[in-house]
SEMAR-812911 format. One line per 5 residues: their letters; for each residue x, y, z of C-alpha. Coordinates in nm, 3 decimals. Example, Ala and Ser with C-alpha at 12.3 -4.5 7.8 and 13.67 -1.06 7.14 Angstrom:
BEGIN
as	1.230,-0.450,0.780 | 1.367,-0.106,0.714
REM end
This chain:
BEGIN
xxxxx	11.751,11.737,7.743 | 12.006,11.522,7.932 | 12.083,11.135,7.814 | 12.198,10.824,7.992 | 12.280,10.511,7.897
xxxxx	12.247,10.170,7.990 | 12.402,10.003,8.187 | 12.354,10.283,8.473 | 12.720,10.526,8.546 | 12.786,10.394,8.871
xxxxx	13.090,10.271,9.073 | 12.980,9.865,9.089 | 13.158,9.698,9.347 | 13.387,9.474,9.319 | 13.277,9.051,9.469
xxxxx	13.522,8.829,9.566 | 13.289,8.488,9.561 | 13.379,8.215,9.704 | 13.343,7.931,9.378 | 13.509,7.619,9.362
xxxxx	13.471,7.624,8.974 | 13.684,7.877,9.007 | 13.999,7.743,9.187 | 13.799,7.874,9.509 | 13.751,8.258,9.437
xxxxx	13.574,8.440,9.148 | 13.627,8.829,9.142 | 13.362,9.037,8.931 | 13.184,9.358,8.983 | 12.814,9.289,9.053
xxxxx	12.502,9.487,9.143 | 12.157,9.376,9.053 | 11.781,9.340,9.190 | 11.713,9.715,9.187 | 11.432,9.858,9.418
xxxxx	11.393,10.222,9.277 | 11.174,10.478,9.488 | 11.148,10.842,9.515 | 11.188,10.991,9.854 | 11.205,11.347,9.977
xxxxx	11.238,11.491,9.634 | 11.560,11.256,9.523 | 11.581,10.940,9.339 | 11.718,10.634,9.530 | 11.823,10.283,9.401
xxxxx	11.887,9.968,9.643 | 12.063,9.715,9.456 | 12.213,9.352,9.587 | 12.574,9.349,9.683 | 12.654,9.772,9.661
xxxxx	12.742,9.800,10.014 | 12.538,10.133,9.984 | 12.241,10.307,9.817 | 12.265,10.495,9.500 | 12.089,10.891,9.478
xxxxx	12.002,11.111,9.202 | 11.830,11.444,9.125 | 11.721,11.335,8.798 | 11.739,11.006,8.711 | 12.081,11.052,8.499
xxxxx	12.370,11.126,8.735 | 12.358,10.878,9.006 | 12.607,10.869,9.333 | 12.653,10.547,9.558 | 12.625,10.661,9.952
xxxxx	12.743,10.381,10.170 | 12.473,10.251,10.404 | 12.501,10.151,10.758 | 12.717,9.802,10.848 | 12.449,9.726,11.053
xxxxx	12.236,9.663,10.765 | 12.220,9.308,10.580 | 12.419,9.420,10.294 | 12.545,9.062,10.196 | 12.167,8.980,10.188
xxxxx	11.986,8.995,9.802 | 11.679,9.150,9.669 | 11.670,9.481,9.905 | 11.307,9.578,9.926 | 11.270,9.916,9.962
xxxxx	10.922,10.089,10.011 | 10.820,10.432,10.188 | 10.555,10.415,10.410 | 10.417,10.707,10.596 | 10.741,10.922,10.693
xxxxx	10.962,10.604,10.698 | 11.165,10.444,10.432 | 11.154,10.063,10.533 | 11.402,9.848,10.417 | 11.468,9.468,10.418
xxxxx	11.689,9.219,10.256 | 11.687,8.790,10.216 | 11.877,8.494,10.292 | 11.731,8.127,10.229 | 11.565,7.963,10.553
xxxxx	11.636,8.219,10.802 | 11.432,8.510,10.922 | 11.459,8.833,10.753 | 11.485,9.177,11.017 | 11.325,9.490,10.859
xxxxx	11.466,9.784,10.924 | 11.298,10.182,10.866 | 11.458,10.478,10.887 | 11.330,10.898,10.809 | 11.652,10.987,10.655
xxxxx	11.804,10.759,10.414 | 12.134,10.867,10.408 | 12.212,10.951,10.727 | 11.960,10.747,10.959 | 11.933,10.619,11.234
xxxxx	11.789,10.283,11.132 | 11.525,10.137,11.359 | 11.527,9.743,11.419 | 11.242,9.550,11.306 | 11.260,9.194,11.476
xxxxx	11.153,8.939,11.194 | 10.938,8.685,11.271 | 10.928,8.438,10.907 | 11.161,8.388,10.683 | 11.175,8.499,10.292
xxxxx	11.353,8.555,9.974 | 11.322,8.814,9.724 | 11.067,9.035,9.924 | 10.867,9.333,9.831 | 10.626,9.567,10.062
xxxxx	10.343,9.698,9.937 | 10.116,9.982,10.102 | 9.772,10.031,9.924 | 9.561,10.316,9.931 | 9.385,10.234,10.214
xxxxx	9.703,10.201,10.419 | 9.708,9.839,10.461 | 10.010,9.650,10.418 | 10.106,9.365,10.198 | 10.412,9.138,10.135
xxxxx	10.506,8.946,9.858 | 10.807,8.685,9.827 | 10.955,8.391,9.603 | 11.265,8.288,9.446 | 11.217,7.895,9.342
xxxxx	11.178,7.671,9.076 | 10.989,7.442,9.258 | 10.796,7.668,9.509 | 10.574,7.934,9.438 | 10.522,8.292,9.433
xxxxx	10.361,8.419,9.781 | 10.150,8.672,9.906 | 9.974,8.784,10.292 | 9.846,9.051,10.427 | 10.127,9.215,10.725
xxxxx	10.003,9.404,11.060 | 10.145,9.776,11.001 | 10.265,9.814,11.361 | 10.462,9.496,11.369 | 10.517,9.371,11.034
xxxxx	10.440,9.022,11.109 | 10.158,8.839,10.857 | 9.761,8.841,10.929 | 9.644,8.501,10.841 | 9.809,8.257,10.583
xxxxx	10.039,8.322,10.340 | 9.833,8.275,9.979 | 10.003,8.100,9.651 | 10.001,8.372,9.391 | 10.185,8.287,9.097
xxxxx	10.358,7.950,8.943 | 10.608,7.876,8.665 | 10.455,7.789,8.317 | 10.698,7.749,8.070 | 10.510,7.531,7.824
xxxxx	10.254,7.798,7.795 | 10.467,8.097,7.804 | 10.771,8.052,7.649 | 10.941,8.392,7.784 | 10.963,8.187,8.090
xxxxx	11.196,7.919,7.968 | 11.563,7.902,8.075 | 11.828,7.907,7.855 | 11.964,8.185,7.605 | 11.718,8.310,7.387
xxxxx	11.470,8.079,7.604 | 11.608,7.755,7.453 | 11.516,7.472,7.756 | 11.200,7.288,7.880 | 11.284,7.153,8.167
xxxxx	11.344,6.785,8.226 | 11.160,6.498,8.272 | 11.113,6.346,8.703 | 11.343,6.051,8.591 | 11.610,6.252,8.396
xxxxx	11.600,6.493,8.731 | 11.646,6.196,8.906 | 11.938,6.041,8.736 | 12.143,6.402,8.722 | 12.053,6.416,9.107
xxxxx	12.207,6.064,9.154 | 12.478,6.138,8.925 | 12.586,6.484,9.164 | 12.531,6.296,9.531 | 12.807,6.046,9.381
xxxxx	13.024,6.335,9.288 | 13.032,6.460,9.593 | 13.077,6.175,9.797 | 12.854,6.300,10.085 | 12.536,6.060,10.186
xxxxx	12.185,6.169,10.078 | 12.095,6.102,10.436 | 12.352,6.348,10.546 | 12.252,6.627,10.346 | 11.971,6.877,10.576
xxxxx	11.630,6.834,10.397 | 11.568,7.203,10.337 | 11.848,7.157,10.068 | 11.768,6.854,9.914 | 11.477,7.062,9.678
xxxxx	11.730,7.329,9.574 | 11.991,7.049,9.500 | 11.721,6.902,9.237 | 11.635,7.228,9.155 | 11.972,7.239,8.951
xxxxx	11.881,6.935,8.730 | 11.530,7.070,8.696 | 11.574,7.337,8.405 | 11.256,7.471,8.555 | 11.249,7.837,8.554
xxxxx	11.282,8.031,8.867 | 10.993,8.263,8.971 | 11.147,8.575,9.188 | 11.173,8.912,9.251 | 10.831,9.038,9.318
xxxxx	10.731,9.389,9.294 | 10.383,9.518,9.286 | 10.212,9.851,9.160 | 9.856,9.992,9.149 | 9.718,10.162,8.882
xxxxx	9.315,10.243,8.876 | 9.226,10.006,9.121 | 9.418,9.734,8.907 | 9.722,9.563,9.096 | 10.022,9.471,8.906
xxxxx	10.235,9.176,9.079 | 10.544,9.156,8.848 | 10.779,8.913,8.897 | 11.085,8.785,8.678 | 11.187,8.504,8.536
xxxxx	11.404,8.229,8.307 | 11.706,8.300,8.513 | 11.997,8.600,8.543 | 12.265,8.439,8.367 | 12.097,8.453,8.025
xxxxx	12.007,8.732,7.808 | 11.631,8.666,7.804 | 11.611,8.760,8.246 | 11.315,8.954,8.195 | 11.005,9.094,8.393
xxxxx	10.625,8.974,8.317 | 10.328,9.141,8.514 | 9.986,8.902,8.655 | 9.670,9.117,8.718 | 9.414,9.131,8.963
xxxxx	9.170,9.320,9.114 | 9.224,9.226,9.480 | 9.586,9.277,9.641 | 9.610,8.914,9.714 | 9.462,8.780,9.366
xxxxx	9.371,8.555,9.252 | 9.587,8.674,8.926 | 9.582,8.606,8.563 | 9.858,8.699,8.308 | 9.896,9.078,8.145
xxxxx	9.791,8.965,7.778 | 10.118,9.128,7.634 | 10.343,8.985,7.865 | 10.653,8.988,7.863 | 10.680,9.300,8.034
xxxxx	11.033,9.375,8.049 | 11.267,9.158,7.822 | 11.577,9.306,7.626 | 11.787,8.968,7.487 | 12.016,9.168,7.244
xxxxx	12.204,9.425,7.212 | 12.545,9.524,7.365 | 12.408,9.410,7.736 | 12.073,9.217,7.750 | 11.890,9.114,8.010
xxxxx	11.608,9.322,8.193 | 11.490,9.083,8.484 | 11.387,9.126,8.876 | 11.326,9.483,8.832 | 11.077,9.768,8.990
xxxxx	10.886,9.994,8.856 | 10.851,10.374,9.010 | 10.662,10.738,8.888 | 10.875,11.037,8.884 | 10.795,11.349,9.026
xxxxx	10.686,11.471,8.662 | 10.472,11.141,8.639 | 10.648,10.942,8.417 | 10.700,10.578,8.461 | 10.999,10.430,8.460
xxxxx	11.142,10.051,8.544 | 11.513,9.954,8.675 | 11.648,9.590,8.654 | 11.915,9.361,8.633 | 12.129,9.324,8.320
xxxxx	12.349,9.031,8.206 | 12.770,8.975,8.204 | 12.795,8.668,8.350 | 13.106,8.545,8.219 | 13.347,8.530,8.560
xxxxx	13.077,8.455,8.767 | 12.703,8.368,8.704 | 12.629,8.680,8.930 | 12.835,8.954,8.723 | 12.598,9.170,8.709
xxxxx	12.464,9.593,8.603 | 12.167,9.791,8.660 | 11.966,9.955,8.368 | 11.695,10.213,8.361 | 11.377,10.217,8.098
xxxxx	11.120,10.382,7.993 | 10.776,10.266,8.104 | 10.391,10.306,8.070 | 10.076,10.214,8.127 | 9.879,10.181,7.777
xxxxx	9.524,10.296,7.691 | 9.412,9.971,7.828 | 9.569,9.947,8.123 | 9.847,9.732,7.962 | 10.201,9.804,8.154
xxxxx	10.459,9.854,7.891 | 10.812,9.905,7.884 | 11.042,10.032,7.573 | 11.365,9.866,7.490 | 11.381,9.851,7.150
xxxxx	11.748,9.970,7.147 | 11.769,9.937,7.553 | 12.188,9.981,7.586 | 12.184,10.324,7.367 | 12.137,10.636,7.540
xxxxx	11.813,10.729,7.615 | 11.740,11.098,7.652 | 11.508,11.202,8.001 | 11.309,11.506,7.880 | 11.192,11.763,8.118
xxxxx	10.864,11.810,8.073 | 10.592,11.612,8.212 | 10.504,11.423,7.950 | 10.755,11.183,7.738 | 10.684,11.004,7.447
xxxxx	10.774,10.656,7.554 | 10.834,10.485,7.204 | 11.050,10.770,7.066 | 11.336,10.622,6.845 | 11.709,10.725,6.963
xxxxx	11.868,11.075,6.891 | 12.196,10.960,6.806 | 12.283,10.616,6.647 | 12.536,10.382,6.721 | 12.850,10.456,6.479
xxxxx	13.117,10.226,6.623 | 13.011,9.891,6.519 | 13.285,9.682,6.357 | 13.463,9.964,6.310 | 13.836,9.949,6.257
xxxxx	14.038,9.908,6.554 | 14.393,9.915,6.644 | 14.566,9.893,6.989 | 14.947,9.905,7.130 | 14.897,9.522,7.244
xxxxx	14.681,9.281,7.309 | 14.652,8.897,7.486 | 14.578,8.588,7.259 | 14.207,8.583,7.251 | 14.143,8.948,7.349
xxxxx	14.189,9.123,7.025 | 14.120,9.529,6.958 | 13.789,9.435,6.726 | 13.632,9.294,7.013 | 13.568,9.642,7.128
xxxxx	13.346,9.704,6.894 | 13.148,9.422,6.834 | 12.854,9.495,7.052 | 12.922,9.182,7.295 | 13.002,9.253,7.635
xxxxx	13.099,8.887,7.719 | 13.432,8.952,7.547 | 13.682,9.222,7.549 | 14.021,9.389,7.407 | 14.284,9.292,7.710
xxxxx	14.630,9.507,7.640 | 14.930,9.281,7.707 | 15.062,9.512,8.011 | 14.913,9.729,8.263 | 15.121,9.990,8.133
xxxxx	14.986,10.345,8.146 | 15.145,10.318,7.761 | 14.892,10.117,7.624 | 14.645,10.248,7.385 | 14.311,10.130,7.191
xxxxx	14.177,10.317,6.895 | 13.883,10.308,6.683 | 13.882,10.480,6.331 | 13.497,10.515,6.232 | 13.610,10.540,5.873
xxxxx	13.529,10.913,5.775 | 13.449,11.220,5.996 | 13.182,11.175,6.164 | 12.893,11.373,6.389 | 12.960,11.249,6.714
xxxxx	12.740,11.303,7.024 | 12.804,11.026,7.305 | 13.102,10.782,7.417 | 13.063,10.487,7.646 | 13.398,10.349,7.753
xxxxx	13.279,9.984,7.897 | 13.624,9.874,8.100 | 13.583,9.459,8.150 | 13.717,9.195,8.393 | 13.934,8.936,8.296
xxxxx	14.038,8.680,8.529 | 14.149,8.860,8.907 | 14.415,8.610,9.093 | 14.476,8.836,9.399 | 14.426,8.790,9.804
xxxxx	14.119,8.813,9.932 | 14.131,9.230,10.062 | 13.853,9.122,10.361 | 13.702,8.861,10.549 | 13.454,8.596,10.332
xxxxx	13.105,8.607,10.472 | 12.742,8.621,10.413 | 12.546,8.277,10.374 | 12.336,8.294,10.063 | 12.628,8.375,9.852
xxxxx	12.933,8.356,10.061 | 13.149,8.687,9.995 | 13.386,8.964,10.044 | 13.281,9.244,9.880 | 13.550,9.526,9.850
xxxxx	13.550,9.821,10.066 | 13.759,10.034,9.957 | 13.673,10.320,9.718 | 13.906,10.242,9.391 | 13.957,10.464,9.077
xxxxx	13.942,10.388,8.693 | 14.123,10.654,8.527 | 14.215,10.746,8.101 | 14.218,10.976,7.883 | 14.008,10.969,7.561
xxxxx	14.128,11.205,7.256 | 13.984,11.237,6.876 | 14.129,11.351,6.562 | 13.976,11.444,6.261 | 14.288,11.332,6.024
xxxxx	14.470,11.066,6.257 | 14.790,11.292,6.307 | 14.619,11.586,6.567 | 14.417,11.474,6.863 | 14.230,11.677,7.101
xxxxx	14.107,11.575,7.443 | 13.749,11.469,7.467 | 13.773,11.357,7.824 | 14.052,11.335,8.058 | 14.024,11.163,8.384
xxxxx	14.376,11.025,8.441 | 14.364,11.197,8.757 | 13.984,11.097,8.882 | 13.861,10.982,9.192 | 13.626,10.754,9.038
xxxxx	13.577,10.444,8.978 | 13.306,10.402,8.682 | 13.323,10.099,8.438 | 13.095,10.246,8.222 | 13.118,10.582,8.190
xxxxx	12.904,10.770,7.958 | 13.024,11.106,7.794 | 12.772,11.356,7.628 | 12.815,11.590,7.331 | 12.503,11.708,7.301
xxxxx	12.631,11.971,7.009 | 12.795,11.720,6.844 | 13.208,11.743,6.703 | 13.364,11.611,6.413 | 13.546,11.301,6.476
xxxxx	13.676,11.022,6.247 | 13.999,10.866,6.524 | 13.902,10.803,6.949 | 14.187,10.708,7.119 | 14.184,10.573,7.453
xxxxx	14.499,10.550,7.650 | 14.683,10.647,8.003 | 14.450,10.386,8.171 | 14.452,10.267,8.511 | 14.183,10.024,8.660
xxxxx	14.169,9.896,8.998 | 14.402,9.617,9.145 | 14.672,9.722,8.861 | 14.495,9.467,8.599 | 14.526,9.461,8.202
xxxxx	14.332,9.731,8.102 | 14.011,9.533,7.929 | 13.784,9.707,7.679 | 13.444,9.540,7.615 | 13.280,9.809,7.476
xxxxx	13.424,10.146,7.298 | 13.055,10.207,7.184 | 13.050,10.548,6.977 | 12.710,10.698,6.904 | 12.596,11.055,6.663
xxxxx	12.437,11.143,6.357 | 12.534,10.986,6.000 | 12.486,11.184,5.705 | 12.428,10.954,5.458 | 12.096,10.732,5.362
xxxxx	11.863,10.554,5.553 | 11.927,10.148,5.489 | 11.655,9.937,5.298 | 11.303,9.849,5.411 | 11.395,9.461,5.526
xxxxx	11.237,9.180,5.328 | 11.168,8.919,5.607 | 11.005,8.586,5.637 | 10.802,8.529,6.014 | 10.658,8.184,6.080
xxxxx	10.526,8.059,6.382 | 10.733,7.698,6.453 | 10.559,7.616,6.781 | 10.341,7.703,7.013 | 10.590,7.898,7.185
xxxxx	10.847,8.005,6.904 | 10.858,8.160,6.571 | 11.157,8.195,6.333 | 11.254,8.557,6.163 | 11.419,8.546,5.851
xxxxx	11.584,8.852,5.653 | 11.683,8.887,5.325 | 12.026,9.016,5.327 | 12.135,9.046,4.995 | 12.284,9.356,4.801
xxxxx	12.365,9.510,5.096 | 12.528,9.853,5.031 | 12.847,9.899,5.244 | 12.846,10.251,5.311 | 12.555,10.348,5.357
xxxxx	12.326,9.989,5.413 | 12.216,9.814,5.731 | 12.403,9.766,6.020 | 12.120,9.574,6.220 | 11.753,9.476,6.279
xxxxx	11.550,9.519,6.507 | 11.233,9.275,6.562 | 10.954,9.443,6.738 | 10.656,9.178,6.820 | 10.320,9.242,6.999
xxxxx	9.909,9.120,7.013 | 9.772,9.436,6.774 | 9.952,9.613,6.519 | 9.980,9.965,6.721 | 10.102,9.757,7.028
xxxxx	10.483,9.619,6.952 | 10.582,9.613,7.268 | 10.825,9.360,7.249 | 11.196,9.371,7.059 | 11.471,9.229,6.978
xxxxx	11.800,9.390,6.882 | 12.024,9.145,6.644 | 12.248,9.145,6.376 | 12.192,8.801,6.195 | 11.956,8.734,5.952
xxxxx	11.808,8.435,6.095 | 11.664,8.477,6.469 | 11.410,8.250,6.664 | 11.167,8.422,6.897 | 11.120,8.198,7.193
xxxxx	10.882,8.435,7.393 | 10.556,8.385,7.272 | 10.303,8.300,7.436 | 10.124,7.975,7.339 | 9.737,8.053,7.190
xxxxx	9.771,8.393,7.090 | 9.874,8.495,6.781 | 10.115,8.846,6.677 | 10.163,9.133,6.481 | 10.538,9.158,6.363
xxxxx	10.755,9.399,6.206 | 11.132,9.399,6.115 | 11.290,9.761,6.120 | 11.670,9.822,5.976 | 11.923,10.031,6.141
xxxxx	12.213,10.200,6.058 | 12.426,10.504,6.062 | 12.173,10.759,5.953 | 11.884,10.653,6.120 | 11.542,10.358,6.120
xxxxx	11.363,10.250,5.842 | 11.022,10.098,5.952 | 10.948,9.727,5.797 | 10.626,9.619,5.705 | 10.354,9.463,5.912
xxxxx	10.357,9.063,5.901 | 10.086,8.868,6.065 | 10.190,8.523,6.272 | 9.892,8.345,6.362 | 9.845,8.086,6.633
x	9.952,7.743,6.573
REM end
């Protein structure tokens, strides 16, 4: 079996943003807004802002291929869909019209020009069975999500466009903004007021400002959640228009699904929506995705996970597990989302399989040659990548170790390398208009080398790349055997544009040997319409050998928990229920050795 984990191994490009809260430029690696297709026997991902397209023979090694210039790579949301013995390709930019572009060999083209004739944002092609075409676009908080039926031969619409799907937030609380889904949005006159407030600030006239912007200007006071990032599937004759929503900076950016019948609706909600929603963990965030079949036929769904800590748009890619229930229910699985995930190779996979290995290297002890005020060693294991070890040099001398207490059956190392602030020239000219941008170029490397020791005096190598070629933030490292190791010392590191080397994440994962942790004793109650409160009882918690986390799985019958999330407090609100319906709930506990299930708790509708 081989195993990945989340966020996706990949070279993510560097962004230099232009941001005036940031003293004019904020640098950050982004990628986001996956399309994922297969093509011509290989796996392909098209994600915003990668200058390129990313390929893989199995879904666990990926390489980025740079795409034609000629393409609109500073453009978001590429929409990627094969049709016949094309691949066509678009991209978006707010209030202009969008070319298409198709091509018959995706790495090497040519790319044919597709004059376009509308403009959109967040697009997604859709060919159904019968080979017509349809198109679906949106990416507003005030606007909503849009649907028609395109010509095949020139791409342009046949008839109106038709409003599909509209914000509800009071009803489904998945949708709200905010961390954990904490906003409703604001009142006309409080909108209002903040909109005054910001024309002041700026000292430009109302009058002055183009109309087309006036709506996204209030749409910042608004707190309404955006609707985006269509992407539809068929299954059975059933069409499934998913869409994302609450918003990409926060940890609840997730995907829900609306069915129908009929290409072009009219839609109602999947009942166990959300579909894709991971808010905890080391990286949350599972929002403005796509979901694709293998060649074995498994499902599988790629989206957008959170940083967003330099820049609102710092950005990763993950990869999960999907399915399609008894009942025609699309389901997804990220119940522990960010640890590695094993890709079997037969045909079928059991979606809601608990990990192999468990994660080892929380709060651990950690020491380090150096480190900045603020940036200390035990923030590299803390399971938070908004925060990070930053050594006090860039020094190829500076080291970080974690000591997991006691030898230890190790099978995977992720080494997550973070940004700190980047105060350096511009390499390239800013452009682009939805986002205004350079994005880097040039191929950089991040290089180390990672050692263990059983005793803390003799270290072997487990992985040296002080002399790679690549550049990945992230890297995952596999021992599928296993090997004893208590001390992992990472050291001899070099990261692009000679920073501080920055750890967010020295996540260690295996097999403990001791006992599984106690059955949680939990309180659920149901505190709106929309939310419901979790509370564990933590006491008598055995060090060695007791919890290290919780897990709260949620869903509409007992069998069908299809919803999760990862924490480590004891107290946790759930903000995305759905108002009317009431849930099934169940609290597992995780540590070391392995998952003890909790027991079923019923929360019924207010």
């Amino acid at each position: 079996m081989k195993y990945y984990c989340n966020p996706v191994n990949i070279n993510y490009r560097y962004q230099f943003n232009a941001d005036q809260r940031k003293n004019g430029i904020a640098v950050c690696r982004e990628a986001a807004d996956p399309s994922m297709i297969t093509f011509k026997g290989r796996y392909y991902i098209f994600a915003s802002m990668t200058l390129g397209v990313w390929v893989s023979d199995d879904l666990v090694k990926w390489e980025n291929h740079k795409l034609p210039s000629e393409l609109p790579l500073y453009d978001y949301a590429p929409d990627v869909r094969v049709m016949g013995e094309y691949v066509y390709f678009c991209a978006s930019k707010k209030g202009e019209k969008c070319d298409r572009y198709r091509t018959k060999d995706i790495l090497n083209g040519p790319y044919e020009k597709i004059e376009g004739t509308f403009d959109f944002w967040d697009p997604n092609l859709f060919v159904d069975d019968d080979g017509k075409v349809y198109f679906y676009w949106g990416c507003s908080n005030e606007t909503p999500m849009w649907g028609v039926e395109l010509d095949p031969q020139t791409m342009n619409p046949k008839g109106e466009k038709k409003e599909l799907i509209y914000a509800d937030p009071y009803k489904y609380g998945y949708e709200r903004i905010g961390d954990d889904n904490g906003k409703l949005p604001r009142s006309k006159e409080e909108v209002d007021a903040c909109f005054d407030n910001f024309m002041k600030s700026q000292g430009t006239p109302v009058e002055q400002i183009p109309q087309m912007y006036i709506p996204m200007i209030r749409g910042m006071f608004t707190d309404k959640p955006y609707i985006e990032g269509a992407w539809m599937d068929k299954h059975e004759g059933r069409y499934y228009l998913q869409y994302a929503f609450a918003g990409t900076q926060y940890n609840t950016y997730g995907d829900g699904v609306y069915v129908s019948d009929k290409p072009l609706g009219p839609f109602t909600p999947a009942k166990n929506n959300p579909y894709s929603y991971h808010p905890g963990g080391f990286m949350p965030g599972a929002g403005h995705g796509s979901t694709m079949e293998d060649y074995k036929g498994n499902l599988w769904h790629a989206a957008t996970m959170r940083i967003s800590v330099n820049h609102d748009f710092e950005r990763r890619v993950g990869i999960w597990k999907a399915a399609y229930d008894e009942e025609g229910e699309l389901c997804c699985n990220q119940r522990y989302g960010d640890w590695p995930i094993g890709v079997s190779d037969g045909k079928e996979q059991d979606i809601w399989e608990n990990p192999h290995w468990m994660l080892l290297s929380y709060k651990k002890e950690m020491s380090a040659s150096s480190y900045t005020d603020g940036h200390a060693p035990q923030l590299a294991a803390n399971e938070n990548a908004q925060n990070w070890w930053q050594a006090s040099s860039s020094d190829r001398k500076e080291w970080l170790m974690m000591d997991l207490g006691k030898a230890m059956d190790v099978h995977a190392i992720q080494i997550n390398f973070a940004d700190d602030e980047i105060h350096i020239p511009v390499p390239g000219q800013i452009r682009g208009t939805t986002q205004a941008r350079y994005i880097e170029e040039a191929d950089l490397v991040t290089r180390y080398l990672l050692e263990g020791s059983v005793d803390g005096e003799k270290f072997f190598v487990l992985e040296d790349k002080t002399k790679a070629d690549t550049d990945l933030s992230h890297d995952f490292l596999v021992y599928e055997n296993g090997m004893e190791v208590r001390y992992i010392r990472l050291s001899d590191m070099k990261v692009p544009y000679g920073q501080k080397p920055c750890i967010s994440g020295l996540r260690v994962f295996g097999k403990g040997a001791g006992s599984l942790p106690e059955q949680a004793s939990y309180e659920a109650a149901r505190i709106s319409g929309i939310d419901m409160e979790i509370v564990i009882d933590s006491q008598e918690k055995d060090e060695a050998d007791g919890t290290t986390g919780y897990n709260i799985l949620w869903g509409l019958k007992p069998d069908k928990l299809y919803h999760s999330y990862l924490a480590y407090d004891t107290k946790k609100r759930i903000g995305a229920l759905v108002d009317g319906e009431s849930y099934y709930v169940r609290v597992d506990t995780f540590n070391e050795n392995g998952i003890t299930e909790g027991k079923l708790q019923f929360v019924e509708n207010l």
